[in-house]
Steps between C-alpha positions, in 0.01 A plus 500: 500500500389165381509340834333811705210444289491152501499563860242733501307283337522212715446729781157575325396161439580426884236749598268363266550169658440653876748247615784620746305886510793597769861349292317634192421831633837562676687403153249721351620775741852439447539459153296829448725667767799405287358707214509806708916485519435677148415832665807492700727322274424704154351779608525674193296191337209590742495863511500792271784710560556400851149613608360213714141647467584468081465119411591376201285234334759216707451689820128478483548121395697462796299747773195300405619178652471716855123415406560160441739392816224707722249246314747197604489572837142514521481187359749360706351650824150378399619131426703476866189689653284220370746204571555641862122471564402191339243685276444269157570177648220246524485445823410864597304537204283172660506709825402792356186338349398347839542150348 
């Protein structure tokens, strides 16, 4: 448990930084995807009495990060989008300005 938050953490710093938006976002992804194994390893950790519309407080701790890889991706798609096109980047900032 230690080392998945000191993971998360780092993970959160990186996206403060706004360095490496794509690696960042994909480990993001995949760390939060790993999280998810709970509802289909432990089950009965997840759910109340087997009812997979009953969450327990895990499962909503869990479900939430569905939120949170969806917000990954955007990020991720958003940061290639803007790499792919040059956007940010002085020269077409110059060129945008006419100068």
């Amino acid at each position: 448990m230690p080392a998945l938050g000191a993971f998360e953490t780092i993970l959160g710093l990186a996206l403060i930084a706004g360095r490496r938006m794509a690696v960042v976002a994909f480990l993001m992804v995949a760390h939060l995807a790993g999280t998810l194994l709970v509802l289909i390893t432990q089950p009965e950790v997840a759910f109340r009495d087997g009812n997979p519309l009953l969450l327990t407080m895990t499962g909503e701790f869990v479900v939430k990060n569905l939120v949170l890889i969806s917000a990954g991706l955007v990020l991720a798609a958003a940061h290639l989008a803007r790499a792919g096109t040059g956007a940010g980047t002085a020269d077409n900032d110059a060129t945008m300005d006419g100068r």
